[in-house]
mmCIF file as gemmi writes it, N, C-alpha and C atoms, coordinates in Angstrom:
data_model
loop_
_atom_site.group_PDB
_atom_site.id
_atom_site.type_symbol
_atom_site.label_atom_id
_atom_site.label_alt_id
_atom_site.label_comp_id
_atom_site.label_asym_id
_atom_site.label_entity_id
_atom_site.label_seq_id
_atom_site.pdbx_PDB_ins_code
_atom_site.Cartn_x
_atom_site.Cartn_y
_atom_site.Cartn_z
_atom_site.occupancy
_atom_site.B_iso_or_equiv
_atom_site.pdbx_formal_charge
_atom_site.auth_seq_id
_atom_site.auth_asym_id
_atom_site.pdbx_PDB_model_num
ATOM 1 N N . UNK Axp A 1 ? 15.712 10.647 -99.245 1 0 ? 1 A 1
ATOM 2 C CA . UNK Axp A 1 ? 17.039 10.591 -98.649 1 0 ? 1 A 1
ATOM 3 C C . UNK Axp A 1 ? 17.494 9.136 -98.625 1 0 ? 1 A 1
ATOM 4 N N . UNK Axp A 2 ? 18.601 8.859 -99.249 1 0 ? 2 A 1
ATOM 5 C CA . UNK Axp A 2 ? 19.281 7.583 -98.762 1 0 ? 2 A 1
ATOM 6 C C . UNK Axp A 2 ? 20.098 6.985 -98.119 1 0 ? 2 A 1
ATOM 7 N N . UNK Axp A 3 ? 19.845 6.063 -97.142 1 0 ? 3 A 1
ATOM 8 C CA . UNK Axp A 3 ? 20.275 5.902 -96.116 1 0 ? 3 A 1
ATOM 9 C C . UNK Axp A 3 ? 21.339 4.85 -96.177 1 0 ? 3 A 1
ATOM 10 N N . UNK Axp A 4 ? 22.408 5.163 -95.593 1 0 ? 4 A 1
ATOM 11 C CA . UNK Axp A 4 ? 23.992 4.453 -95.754 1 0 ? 4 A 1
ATOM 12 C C . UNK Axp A 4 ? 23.491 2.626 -94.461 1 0 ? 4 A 1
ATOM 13 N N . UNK Axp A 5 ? 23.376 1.999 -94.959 1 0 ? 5 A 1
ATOM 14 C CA . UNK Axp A 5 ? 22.928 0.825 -94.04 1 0 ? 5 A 1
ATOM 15 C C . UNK Axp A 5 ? 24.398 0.582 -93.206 1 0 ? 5 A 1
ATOM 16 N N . UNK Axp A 6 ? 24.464 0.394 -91.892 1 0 ? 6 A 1
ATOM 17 C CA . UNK Axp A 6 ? 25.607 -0.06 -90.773 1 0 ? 6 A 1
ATOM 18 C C . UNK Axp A 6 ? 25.074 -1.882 -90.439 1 0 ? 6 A 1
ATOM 19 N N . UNK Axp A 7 ? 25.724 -3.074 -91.203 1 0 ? 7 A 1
ATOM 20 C CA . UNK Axp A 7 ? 25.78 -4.287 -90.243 1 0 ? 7 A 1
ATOM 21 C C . UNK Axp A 7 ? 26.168 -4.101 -88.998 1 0 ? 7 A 1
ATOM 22 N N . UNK Axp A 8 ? 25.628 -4.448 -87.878 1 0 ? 8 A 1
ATOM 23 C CA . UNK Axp A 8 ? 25.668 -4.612 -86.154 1 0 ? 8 A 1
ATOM 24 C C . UNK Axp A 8 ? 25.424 -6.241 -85.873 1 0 ? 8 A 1
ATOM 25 N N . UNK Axp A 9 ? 25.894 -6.46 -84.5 1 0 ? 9 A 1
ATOM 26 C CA . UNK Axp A 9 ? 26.266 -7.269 -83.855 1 0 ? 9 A 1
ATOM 27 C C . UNK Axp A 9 ? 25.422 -7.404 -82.678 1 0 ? 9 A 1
ATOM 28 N N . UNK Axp A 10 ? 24.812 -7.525 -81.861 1 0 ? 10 A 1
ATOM 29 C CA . UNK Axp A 10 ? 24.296 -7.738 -80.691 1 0 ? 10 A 1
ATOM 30 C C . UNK Axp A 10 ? 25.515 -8.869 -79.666 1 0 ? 10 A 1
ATOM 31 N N . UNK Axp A 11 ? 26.014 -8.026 -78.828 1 0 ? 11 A 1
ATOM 32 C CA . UNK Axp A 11 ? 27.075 -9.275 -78.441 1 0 ? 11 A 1
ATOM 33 C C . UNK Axp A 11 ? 26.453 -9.946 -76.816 1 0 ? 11 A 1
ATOM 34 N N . UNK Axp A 12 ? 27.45 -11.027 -76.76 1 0 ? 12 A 1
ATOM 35 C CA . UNK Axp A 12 ? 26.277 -12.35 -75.672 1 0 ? 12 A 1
ATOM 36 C C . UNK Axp A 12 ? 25.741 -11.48 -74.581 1 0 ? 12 A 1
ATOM 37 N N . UNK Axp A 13 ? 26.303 -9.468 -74.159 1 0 ? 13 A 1
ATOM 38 C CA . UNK Axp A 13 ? 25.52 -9.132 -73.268 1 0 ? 13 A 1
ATOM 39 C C . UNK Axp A 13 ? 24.567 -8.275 -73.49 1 0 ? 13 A 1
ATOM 40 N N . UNK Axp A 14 ? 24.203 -8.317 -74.316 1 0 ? 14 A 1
ATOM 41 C CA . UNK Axp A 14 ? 22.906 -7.371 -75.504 1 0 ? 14 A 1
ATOM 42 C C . UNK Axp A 14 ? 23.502 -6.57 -76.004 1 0 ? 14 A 1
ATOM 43 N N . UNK Axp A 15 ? 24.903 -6.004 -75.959 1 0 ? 15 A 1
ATOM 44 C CA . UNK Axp A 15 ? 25.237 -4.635 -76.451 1 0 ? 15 A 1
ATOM 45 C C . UNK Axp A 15 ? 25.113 -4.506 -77.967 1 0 ? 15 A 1
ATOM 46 N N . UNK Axp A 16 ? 25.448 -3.067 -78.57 1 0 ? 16 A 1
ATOM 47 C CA . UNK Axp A 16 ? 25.162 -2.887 -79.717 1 0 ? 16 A 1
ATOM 48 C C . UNK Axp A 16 ? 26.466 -1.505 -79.579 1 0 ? 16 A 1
ATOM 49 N N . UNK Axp A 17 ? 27.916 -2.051 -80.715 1 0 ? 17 A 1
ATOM 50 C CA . UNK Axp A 17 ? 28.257 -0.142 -80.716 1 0 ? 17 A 1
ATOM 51 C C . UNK Axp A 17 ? 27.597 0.717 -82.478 1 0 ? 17 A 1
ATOM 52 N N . UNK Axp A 18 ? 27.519 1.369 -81.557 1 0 ? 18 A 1
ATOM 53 C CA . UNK Axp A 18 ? 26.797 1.966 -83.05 1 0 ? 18 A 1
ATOM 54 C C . UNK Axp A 18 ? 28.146 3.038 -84.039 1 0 ? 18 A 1
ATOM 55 N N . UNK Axp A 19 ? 28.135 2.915 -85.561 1 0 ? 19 A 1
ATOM 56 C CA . UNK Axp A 19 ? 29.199 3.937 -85.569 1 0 ? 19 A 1
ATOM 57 C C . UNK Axp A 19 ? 29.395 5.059 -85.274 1 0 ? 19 A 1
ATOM 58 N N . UNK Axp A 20 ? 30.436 5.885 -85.199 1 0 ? 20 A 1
ATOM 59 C CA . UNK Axp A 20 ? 30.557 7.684 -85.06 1 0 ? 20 A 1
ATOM 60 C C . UNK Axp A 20 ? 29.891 8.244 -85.849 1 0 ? 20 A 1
ATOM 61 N N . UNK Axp A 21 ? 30.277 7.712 -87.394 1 0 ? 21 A 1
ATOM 62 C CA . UNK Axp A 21 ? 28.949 8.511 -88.166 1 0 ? 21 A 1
ATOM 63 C C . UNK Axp A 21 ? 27.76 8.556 -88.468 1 0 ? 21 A 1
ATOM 64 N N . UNK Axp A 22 ? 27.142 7.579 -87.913 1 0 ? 22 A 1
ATOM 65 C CA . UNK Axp A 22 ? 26.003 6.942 -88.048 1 0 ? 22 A 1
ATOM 66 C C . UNK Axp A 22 ? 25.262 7.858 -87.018 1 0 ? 22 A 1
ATOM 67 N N . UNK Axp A 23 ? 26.223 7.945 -85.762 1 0 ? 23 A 1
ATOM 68 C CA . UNK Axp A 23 ? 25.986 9.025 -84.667 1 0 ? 23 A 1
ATOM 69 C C . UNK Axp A 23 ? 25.904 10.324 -85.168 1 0 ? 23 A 1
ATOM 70 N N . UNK Axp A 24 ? 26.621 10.326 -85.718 1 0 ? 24 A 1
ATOM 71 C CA . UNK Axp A 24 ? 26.72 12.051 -85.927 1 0 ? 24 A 1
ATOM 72 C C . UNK Axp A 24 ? 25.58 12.637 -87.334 1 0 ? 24 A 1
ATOM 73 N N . UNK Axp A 25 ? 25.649 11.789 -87.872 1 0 ? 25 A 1
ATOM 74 C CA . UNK Axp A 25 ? 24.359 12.128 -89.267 1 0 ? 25 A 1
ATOM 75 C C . UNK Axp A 25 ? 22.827 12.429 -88.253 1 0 ? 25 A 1
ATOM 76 N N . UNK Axp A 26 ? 22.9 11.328 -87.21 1 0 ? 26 A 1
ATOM 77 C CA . UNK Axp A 26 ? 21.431 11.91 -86.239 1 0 ? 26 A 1
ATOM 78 C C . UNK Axp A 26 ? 21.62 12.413 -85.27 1 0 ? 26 A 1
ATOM 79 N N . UNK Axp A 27 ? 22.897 13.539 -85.676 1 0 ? 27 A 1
ATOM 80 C CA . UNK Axp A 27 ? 22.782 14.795 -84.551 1 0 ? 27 A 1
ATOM 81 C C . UNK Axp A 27 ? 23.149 13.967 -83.356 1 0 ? 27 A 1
ATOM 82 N N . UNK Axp A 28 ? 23.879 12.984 -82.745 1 0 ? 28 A 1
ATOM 83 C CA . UNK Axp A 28 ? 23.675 12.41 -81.159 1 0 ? 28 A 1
ATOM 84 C C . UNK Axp A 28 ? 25.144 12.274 -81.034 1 0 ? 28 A 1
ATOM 85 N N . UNK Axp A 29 ? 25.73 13.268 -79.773 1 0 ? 29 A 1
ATOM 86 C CA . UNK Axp A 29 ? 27.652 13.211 -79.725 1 0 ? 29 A 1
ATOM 87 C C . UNK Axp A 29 ? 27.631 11.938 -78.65 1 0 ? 29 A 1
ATOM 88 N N . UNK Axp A 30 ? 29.122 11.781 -78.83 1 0 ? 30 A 1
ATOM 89 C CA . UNK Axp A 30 ? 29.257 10.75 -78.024 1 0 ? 30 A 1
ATOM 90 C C . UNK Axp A 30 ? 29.275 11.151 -76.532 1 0 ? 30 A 1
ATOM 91 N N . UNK Axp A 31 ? 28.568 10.109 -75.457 1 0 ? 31 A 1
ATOM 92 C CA . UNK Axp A 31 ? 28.44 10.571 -74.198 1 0 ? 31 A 1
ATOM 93 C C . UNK Axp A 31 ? 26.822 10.942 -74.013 1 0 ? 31 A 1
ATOM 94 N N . UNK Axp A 32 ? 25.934 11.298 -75.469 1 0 ? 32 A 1
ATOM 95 C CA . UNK Axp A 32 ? 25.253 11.622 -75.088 1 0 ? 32 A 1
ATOM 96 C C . UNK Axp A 32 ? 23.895 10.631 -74.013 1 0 ? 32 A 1
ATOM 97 N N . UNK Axp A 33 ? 22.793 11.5 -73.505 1 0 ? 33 A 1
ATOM 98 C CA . UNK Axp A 33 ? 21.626 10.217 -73.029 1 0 ? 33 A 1
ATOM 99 C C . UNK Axp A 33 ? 20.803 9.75 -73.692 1 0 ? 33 A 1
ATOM 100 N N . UNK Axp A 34 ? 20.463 8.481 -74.251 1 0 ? 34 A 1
ATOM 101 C CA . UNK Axp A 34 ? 19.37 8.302 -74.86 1 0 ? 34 A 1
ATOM 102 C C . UNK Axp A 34 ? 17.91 7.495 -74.348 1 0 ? 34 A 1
ATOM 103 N N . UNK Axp A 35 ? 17.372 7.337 -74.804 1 0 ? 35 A 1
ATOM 104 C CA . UNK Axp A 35 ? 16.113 6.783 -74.686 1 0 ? 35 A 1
ATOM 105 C C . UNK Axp A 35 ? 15.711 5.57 -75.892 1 0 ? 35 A 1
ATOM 106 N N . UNK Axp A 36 ? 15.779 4.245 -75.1 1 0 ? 36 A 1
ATOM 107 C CA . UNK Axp A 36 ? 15.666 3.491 -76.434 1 0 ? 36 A 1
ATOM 108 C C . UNK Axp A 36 ? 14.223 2.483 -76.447 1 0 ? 36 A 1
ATOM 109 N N . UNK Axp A 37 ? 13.476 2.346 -77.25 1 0 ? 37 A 1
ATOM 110 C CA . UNK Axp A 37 ? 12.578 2.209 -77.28 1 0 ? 37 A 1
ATOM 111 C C . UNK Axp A 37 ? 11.672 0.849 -78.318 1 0 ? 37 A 1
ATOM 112 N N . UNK Axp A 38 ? 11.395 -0.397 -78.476 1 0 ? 38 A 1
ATOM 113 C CA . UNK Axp A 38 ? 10.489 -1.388 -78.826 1 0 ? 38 A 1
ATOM 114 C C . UNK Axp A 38 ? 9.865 -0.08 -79.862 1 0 ? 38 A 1
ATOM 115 N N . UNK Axp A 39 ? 10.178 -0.482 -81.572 1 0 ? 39 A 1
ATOM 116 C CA . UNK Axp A 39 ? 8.872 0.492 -82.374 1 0 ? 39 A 1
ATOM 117 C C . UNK Axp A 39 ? 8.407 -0.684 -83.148 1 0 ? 39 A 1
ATOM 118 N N . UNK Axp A 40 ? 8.503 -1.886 -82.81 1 0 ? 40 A 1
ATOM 119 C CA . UNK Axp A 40 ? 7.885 -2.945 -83.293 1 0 ? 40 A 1
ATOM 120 C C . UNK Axp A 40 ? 8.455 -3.863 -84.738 1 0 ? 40 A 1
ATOM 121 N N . UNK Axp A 41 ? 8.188 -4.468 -84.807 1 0 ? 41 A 1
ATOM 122 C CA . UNK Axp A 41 ? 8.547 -5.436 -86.439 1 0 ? 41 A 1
ATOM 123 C C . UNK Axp A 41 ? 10.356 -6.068 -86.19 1 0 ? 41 A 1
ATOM 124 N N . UNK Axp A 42 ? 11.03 -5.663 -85.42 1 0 ? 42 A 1
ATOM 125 C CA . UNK Axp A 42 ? 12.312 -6.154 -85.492 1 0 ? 42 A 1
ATOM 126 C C . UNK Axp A 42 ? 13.084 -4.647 -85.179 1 0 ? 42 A 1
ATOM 127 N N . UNK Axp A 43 ? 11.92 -3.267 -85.192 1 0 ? 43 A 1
ATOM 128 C CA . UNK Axp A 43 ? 12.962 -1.92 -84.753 1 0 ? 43 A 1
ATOM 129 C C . UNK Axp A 43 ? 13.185 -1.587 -83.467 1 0 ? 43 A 1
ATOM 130 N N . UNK Axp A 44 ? 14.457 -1.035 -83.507 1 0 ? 44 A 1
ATOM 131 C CA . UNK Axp A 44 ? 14.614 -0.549 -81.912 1 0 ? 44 A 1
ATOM 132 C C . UNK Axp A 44 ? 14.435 0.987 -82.167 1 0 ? 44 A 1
ATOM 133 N N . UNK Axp A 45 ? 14.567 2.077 -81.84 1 0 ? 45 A 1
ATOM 134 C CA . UNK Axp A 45 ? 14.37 3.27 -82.193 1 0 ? 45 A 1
ATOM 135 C C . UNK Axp A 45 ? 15.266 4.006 -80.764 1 0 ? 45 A 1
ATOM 136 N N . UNK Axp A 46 ? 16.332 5.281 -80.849 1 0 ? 46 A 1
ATOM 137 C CA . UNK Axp A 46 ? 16.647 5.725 -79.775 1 0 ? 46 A 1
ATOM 138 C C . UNK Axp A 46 ? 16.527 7.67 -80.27 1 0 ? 46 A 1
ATOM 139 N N . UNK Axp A 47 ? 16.19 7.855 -78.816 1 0 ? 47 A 1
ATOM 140 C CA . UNK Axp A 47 ? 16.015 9.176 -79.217 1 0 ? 47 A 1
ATOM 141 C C . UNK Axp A 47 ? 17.386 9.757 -77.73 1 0 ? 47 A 1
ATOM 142 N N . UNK Axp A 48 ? 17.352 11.205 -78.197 1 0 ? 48 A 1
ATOM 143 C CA . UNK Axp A 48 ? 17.816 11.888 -76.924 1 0 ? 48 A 1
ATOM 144 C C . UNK Axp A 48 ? 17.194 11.855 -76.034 1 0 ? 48 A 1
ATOM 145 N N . UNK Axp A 49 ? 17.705 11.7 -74.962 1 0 ? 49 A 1
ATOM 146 C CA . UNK Axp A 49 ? 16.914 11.569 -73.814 1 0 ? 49 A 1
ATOM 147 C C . UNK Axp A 49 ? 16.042 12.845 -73.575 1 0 ? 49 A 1
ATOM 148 N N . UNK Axp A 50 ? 17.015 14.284 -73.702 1 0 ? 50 A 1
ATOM 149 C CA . UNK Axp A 50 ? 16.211 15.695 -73.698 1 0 ? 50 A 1
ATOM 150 C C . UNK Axp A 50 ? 15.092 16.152 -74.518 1 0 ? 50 A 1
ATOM 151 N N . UNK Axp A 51 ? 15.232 15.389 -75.79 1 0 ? 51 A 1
ATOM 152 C CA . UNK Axp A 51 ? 14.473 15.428 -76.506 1 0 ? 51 A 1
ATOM 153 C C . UNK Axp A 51 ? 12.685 14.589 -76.457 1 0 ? 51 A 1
ATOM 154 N N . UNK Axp A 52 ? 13.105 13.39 -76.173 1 0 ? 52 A 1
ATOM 155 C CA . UNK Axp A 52 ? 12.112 12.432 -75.346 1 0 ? 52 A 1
ATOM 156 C C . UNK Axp A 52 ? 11.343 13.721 -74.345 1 0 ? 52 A 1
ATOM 157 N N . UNK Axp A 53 ? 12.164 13.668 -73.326 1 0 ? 53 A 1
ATOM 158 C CA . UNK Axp A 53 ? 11.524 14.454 -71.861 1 0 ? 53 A 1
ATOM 159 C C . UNK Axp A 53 ? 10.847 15.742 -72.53 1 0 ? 53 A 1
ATOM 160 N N . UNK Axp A 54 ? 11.141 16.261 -73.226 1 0 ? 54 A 1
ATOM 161 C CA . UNK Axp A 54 ? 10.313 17.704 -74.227 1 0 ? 54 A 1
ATOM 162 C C . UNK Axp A 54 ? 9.36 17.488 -74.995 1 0 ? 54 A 1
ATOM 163 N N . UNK Axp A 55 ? 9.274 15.886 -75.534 1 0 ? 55 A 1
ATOM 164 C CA . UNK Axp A 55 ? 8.09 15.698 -76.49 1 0 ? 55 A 1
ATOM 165 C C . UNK Axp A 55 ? 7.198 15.556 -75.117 1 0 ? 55 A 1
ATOM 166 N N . UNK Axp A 56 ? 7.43 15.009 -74.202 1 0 ? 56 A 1
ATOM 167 C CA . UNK Axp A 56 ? 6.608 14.456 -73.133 1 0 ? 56 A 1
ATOM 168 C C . UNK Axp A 56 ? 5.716 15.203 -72.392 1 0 ? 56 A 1
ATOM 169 N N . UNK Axp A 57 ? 6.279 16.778 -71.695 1 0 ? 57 A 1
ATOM 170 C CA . UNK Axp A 57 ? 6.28 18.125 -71.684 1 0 ? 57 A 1
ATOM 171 C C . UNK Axp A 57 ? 5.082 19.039 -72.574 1 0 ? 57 A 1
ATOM 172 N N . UNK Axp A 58 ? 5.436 18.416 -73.847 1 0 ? 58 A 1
ATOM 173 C CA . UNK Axp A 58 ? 4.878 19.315 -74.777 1 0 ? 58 A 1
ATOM 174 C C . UNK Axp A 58 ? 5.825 21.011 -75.088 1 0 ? 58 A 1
ATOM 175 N N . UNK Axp A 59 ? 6.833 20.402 -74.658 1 0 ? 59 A 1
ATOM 176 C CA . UNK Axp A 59 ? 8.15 21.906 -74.776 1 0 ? 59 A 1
ATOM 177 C C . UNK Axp A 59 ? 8.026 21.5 -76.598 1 0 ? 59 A 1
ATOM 178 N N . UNK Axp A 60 ? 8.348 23.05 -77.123 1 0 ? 60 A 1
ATOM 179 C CA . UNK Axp A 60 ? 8.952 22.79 -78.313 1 0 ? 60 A 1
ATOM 180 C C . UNK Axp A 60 ? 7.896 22.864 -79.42 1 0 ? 60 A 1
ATOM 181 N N . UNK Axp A 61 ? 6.328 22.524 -78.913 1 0 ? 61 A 1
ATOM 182 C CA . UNK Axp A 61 ? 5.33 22.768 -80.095 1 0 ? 61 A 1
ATOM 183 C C . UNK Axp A 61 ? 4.338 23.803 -79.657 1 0 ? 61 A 1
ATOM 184 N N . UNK Axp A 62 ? 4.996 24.883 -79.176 1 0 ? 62 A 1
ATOM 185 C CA . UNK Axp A 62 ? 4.322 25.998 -78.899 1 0 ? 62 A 1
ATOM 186 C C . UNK Axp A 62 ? 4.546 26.941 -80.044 1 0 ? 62 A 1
């Protein structure tokens, strides 16, 4: 799969906007909760928050 690269900004108060479609290709609407997470080397990684709390659980690999 190839992935459409988005240049970002980090502005002087850490923020980051991410695009709509960039959002919407990984399934995440706007408003939604996420969970963002250190995956090391320079990545940030964000998941759904519901999704997070279910891997955590163990919901979902039954």
């Amino acid at each position: 799969m190839l992935r459409e690269p988005a240049e970002l900004r980090v502005d002087d108060q850490g923020r980051v906007e991410l695009p709509i479609g960039l959002l919407a290709k990984a399934g995440i609407a706007p408003g939604a909760a996420l969970v963002a997470f250190s995956d090391g080397d320079g990545r940030i990684a964000l998941r759904r928050a519901e999704d997070a709390i279910n891997d955590l659980l163990g919901e979902g690999t039954l």
